[in-house]
C-alpha positions as CSV (number, residue, x, y, z in Angstrom):
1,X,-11.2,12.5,3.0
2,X,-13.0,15.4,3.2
3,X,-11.9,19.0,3.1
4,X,-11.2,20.6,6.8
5,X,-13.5,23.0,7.9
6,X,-11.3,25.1,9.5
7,X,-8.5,26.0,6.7
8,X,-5.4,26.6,7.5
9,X,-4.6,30.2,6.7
10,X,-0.6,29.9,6.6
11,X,1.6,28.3,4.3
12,X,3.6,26.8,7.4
13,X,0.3,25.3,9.0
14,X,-0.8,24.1,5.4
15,X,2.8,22.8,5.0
16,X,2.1,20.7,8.5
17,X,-1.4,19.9,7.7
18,X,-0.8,18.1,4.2
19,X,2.7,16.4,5.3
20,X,-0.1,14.2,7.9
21,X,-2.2,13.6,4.9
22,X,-1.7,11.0,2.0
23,X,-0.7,12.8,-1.6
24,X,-4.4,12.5,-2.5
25,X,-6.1,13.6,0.7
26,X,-3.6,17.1,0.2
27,X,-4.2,17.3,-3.0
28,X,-7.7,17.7,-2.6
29,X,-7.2,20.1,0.5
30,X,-5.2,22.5,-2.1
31,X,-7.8,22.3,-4.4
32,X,-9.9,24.7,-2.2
33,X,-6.9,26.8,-1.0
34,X,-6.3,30.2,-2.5
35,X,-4.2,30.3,-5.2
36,X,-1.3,32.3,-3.5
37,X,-1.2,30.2,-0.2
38,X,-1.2,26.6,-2.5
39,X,1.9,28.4,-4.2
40,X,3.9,28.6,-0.8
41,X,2.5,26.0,0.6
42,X,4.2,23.7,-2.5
43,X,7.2,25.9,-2.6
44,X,8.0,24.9,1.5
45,X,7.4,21.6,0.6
46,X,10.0,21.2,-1.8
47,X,9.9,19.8,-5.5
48,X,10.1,16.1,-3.9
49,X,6.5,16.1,-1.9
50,X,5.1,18.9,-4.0
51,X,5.2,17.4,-7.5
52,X,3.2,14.4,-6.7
53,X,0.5,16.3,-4.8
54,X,0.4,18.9,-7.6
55,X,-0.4,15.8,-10.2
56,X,-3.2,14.6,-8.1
57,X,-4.8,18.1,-7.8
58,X,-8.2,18.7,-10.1
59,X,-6.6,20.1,-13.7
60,X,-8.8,23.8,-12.6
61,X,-6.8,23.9,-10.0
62,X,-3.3,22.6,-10.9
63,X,-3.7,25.6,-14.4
64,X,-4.5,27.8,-11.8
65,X,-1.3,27.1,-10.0
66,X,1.0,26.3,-12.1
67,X,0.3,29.0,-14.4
68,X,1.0,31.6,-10.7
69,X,4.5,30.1,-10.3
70,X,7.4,31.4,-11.1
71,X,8.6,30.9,-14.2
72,X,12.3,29.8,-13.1
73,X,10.3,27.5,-10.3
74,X,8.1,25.8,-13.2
75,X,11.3,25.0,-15.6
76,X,13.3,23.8,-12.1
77,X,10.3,21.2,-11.7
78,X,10.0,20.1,-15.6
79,X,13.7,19.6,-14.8
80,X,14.2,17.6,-12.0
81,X,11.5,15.2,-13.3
82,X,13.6,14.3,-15.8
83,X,16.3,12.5,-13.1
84,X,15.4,9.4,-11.4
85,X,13.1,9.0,-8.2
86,X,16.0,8.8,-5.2
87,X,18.1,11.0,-6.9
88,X,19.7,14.2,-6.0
89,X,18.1,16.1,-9.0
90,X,14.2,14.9,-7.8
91,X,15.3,17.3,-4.8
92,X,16.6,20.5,-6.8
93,X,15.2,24.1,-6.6
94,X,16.1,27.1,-9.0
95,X,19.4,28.4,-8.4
96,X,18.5,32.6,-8.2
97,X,21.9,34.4,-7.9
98,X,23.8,33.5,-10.7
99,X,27.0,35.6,-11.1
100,X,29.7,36.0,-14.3
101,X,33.5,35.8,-12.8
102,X,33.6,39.3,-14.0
103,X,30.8,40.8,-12.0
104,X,32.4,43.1,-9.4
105,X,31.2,42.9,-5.5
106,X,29.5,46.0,-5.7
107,X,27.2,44.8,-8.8
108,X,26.6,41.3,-7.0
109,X,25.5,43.0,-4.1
110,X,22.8,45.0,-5.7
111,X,21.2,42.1,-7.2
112,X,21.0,40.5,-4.1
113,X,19.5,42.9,-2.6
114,X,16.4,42.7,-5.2
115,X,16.6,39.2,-4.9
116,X,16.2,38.5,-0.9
117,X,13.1,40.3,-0.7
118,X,11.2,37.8,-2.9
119,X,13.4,34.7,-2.5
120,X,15.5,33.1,0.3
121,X,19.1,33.6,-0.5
122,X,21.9,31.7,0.8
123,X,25.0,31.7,-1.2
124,X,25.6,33.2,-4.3
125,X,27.0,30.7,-7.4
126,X,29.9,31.9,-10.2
127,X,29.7,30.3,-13.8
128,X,31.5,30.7,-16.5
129,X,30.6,31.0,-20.2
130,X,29.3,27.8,-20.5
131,X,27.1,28.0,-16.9
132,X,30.4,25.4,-15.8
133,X,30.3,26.2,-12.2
134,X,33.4,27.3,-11.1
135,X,33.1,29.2,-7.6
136,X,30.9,29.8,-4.8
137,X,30.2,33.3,-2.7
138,X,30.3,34.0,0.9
139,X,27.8,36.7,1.9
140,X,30.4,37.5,4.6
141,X,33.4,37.5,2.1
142,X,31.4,40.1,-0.1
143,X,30.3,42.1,2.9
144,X,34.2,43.1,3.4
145,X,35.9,42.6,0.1
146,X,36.1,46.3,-2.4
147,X,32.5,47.5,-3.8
148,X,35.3,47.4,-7.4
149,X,36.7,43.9,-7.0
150,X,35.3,41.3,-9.4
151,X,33.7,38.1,-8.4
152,X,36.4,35.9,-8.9
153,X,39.1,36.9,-6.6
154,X,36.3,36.8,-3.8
155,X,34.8,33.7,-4.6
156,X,35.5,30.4,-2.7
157,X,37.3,28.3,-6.1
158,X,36.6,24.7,-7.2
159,X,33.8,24.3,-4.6
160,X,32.2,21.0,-3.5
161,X,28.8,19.9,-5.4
162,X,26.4,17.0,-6.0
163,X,25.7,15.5,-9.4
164,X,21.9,15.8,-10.3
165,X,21.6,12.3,-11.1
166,X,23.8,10.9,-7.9
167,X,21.9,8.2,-5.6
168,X,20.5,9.9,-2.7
169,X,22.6,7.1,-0.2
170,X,25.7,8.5,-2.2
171,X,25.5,11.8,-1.2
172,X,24.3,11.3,1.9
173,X,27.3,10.2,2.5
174,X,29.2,12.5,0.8
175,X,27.5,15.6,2.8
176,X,28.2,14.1,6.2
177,X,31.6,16.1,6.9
178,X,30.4,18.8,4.9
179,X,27.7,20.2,6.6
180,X,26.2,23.1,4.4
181,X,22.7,24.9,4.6
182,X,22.7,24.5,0.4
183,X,24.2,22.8,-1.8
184,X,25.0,23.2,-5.9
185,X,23.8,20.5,-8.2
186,X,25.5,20.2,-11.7
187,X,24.9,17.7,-14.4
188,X,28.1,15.6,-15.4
189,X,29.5,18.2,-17.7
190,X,29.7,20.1,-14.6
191,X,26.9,23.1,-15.5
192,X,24.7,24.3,-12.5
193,X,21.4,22.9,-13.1
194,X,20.0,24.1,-9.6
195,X,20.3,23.5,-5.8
196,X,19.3,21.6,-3.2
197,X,19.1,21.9,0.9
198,X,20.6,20.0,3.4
199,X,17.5,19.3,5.2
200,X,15.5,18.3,2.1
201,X,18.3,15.4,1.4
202,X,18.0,14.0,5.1
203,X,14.4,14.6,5.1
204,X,13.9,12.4,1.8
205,X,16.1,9.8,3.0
206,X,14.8,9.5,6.3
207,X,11.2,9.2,4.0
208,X,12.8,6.4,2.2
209,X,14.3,4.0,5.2
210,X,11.2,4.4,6.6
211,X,9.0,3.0,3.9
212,X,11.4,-0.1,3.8
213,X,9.8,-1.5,6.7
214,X,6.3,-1.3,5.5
215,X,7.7,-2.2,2.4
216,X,9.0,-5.9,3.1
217,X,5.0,-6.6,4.6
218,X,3.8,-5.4,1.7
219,X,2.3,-2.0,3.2
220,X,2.9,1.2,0.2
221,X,5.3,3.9,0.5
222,X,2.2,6.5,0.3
223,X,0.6,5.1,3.2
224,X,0.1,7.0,6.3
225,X,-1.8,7.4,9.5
226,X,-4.3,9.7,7.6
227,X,-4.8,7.3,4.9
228,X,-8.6,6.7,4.4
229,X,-9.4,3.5,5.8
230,X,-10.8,2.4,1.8
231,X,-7.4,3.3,0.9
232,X,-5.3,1.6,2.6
233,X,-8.3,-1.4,2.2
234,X,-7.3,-1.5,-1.9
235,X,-3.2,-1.1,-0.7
236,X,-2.7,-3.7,1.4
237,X,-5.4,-6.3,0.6
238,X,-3.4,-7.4,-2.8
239,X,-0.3,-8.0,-0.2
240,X,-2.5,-10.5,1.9
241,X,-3.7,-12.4,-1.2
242,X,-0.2,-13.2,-2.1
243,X,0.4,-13.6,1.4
244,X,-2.5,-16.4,1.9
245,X,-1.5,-18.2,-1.8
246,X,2.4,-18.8,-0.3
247,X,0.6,-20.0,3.0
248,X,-1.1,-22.4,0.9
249,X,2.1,-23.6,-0.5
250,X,3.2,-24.1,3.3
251,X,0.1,-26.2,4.2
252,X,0.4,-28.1,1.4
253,X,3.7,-29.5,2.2
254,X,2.3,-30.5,5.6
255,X,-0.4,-32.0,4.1
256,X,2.0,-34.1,2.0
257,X,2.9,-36.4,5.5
258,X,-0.3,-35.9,7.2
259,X,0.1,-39.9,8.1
260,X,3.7,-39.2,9.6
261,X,1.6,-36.8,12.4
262,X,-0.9,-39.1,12.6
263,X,1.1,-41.3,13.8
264,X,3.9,-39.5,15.5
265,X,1.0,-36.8,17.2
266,X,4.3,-35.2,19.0
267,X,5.8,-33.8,15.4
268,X,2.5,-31.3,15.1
269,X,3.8,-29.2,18.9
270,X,7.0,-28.5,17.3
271,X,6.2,-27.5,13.3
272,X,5.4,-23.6,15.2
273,X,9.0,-23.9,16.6
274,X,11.3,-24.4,13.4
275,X,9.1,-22.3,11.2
276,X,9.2,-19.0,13.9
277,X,12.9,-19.7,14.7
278,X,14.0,-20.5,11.2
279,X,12.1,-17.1,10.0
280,X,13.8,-15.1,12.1
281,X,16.8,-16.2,11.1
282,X,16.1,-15.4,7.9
283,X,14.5,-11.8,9.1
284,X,17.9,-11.3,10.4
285,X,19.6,-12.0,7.0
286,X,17.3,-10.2,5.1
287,X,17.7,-7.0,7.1
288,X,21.7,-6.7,7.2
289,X,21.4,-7.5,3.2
290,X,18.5,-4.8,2.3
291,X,20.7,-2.2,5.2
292,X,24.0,-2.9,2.9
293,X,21.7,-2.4,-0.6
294,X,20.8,0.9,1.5
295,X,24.3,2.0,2.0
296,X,25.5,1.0,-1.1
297,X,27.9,-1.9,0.4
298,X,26.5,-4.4,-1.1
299,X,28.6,-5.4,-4.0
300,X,27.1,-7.8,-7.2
301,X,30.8,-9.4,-6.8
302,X,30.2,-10.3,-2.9
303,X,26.9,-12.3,-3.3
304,X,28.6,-15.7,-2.9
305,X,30.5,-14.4,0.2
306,X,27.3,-13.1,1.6
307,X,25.5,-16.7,1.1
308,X,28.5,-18.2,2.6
309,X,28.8,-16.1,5.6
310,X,24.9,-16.5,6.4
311,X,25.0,-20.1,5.8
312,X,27.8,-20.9,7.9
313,X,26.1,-18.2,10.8
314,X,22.8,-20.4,9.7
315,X,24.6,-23.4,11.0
316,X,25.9,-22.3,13.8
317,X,23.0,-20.7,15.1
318,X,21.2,-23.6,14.1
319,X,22.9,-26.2,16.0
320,X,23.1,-24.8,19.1
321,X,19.4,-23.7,19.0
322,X,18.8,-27.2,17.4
323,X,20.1,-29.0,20.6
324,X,18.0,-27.0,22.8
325,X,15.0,-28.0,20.7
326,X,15.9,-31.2,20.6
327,X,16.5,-31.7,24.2
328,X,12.9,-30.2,24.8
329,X,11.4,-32.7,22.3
330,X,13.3,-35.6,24.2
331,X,12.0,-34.5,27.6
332,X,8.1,-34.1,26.1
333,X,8.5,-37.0,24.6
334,X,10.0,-39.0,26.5
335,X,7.6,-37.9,29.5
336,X,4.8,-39.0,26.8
337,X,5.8,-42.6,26.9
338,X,7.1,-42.4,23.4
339,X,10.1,-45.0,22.9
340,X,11.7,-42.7,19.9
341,X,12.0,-39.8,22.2
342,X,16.0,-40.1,21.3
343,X,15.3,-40.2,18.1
344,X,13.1,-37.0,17.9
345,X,15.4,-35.3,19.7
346,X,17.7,-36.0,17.2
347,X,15.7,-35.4,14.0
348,X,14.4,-31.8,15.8
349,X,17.8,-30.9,16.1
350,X,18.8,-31.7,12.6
351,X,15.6,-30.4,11.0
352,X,16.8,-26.8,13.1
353,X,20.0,-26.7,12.0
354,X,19.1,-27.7,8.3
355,X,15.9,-25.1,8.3
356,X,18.5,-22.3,10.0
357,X,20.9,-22.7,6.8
358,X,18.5,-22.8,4.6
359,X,16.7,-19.3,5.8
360,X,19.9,-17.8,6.1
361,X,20.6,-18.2,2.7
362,X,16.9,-17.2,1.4
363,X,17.5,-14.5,3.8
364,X,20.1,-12.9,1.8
365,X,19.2,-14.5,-1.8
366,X,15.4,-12.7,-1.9
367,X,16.4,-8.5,-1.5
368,X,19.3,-10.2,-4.4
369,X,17.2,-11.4,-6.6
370,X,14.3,-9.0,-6.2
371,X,17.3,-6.3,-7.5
372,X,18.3,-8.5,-10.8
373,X,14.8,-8.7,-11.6
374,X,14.3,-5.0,-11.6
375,X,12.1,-4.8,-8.2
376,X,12.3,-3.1,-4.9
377,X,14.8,-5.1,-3.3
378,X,12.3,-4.3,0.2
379,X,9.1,-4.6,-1.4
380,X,7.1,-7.3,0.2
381,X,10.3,-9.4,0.8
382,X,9.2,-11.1,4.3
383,X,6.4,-12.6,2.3
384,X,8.9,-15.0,-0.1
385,X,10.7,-14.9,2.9
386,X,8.3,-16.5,5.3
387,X,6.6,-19.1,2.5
388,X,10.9,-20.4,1.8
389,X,11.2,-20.2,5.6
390,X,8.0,-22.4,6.5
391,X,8.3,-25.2,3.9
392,X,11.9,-25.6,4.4
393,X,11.5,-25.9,8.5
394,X,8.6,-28.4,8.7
395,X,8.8,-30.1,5.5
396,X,12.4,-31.1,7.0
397,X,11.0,-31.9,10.3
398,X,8.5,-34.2,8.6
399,X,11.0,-35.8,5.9
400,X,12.8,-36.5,8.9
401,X,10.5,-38.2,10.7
402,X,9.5,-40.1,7.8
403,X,12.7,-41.3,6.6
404,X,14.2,-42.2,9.9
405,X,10.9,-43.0,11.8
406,X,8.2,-44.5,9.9
């Protein structure tokens, strides 16, 4: 994509300009920006959108910016790529008033104001010796407390914080009653290692559930509106190749009773039916199991419960569907001439209620396995999906028809 004409001249238009763009695409829009404005434009962005643009950006230009940033902000960034994507440490920034317990309020305050006017300052943070976090400040608590009184008897004690390398679904959840502009980050000997905002958690997760989606048809997280069409060409086209070898799977397994249609024409009107309904049954499975993986319900120890419970709703679902199907295959063929229209009717509703189980159970056993083997639970999992879902429903309707019929 090429550069804009018209630049935009503030960090908060740059800021809204690149989030349209693919990491590349902004990249190569900060390449051309002055060195100051690429600095705030990265710094509003926060560590977890600007450290894979920054990678992307021509080495000229990446020295030139990285050698203008703060010190404190390049050692936060070495930092937090050291903890695992979708953790809490990816999100961190520097943590810039940093207090000894024995700091009085009047000392504190002085700092602070040096600080604010190059930094945005929201609480302050009390360490010990060892830079254990051990207390938090209140800008209102040390606007009324005694200029002489030291930092810890006006600090809030033994306050709430994130571990750096905590899922970010784990403390989502753990943030939800606690609903804080900033919050401390410490590693699991309990030192502050930096800080991260509540809107930079809930913006990365909302970033992550919504790649899932693209994710399970085999479209990239880094895809976007403003993707360059040749782009998203060399992304997705690998996806459809897959896609069109499981398909040939599919038709091979029709092809395997090819004389069973010939001679029962009526079979081939109803092989669209099982294979849609039967793959949104599976859809269905697949989507409560990836939502638990999500929310961190899903338990290794409930897999056989899960398979159970969708193979029983499978059956269920199946069966009543299955005699609606069936009854519709009796009354076409029936109204056909065909003396087996009973018997279709009978084998459509088995082959339904068979294909429903069967999807159910893939449903929930793909995102499962996907996970043991080290992949993206969501990543292109309607694709297995789909190929499971269409040879189980018409190569059942067929060995049906074959066994029974012919």
């Amino acid at each position: 994509m090429k550069v804009e004409k018209n630049m935009p001249s503030t960090p908060e238009e740059m800021v809204r300009t690149c989030t349209r763009l693919d990491a590349s695409a902004a990249a190569r829009l900060l390449n051309d920006a002055e060195t100051g404005l690429a600095i705030q434009t990265l710094r509003l962005m926060g560590p977890h959108i600007a450290e894979p643009i920054l990678a992307l950006m021509s080495e000229r230009a990446k020295d030139r910016v990285t050698t203008a940033l703060p010190l404190e902000v390049r050692r936060q960034w070495t930092l937090n790529l050291t903890f695992p994507k979708g953790s809490v440490g990816h999100l961190m920034d520097p943590v810039w008033a940093v207090f000894s317990p024995q700091t009085t309020v009047r000392q504190a305050i002085e700092e602070l104001r040096n600080l604010v006017k190059r930094e945005f300052i929201t609480y302050g943070f009390v360490v010990d010796a060892a830079n254990k976090l051990i207390g938090v400040l209140v800008m209102r608590d040390l606007l009324f407390a005694d200029p002489q009184t030291p930092l810890h008897q006006v600090m809030v004690a033994e306050p709430f914080s994130l571990q750096a390398d905590q899922p970010l679904m784990d403390a989502m959840r753990e943030v939800l009653t606690r609903h804080f502009p900033v919050y401390p980050v410490t590693d699991q000997q309990g030192r502050l290692v930096g800080v991260v905002r509540g809107g930079r958690l809930f913006q990365a997760q909302a970033i992550e559930i919504s790649a899932q989606a693209g994710s399970m048809v085999g479209v990239e997280k880094e895809e976007k509106l403003s993707t360059p069409w040749q782009r998203s060409f060399r992304l997705r086209h690998p996806w459809l190749q897959l896609n069109l070898l499981t398909a040939f799977i599919a038709g091979a397994v029709v092809s395997l009773f090819q004389s069973t249609i010939d001679q029962i024409v009526v079979l081939a009107a109803f092989l669209p039916v099982l294979a849609g309904q039967s793959g949104n049954s599976g859809c269905q499975a697949l989507a409560v199991t990836i939502r638990g993986m999500t929310l961190s319900e899903f338990k290794n120890s409930a897999t056989r419960r899960l398979l159970a419970k969708e193979g029983l709703l499978g059956l269920l679902n199946g069966a009543i569907i299955g005699m609606v199907a069936g009854a519709a295959m009796f009354f076409l063929a029936r109204g056909q001439g065909n003396p087996m229209a009973s018997s279709l009717g009978l084998i459509v509703m088995a082959a339904m209620t068979g294909s429903c189980v069967v999807s159910g159970i893939f449903g929930a056993l793909v995102p499962i396995a996907l996970r043991r083997l080290g992949a993206d639970p969501a990543t292109a999992s309607s694709i297995f999906l789909t190929t499971a879902t269409d040879v189980a429903s018409m190569g059942l309707l067929l060995l049906l028809a074959t066994l029974f019929l012919i």
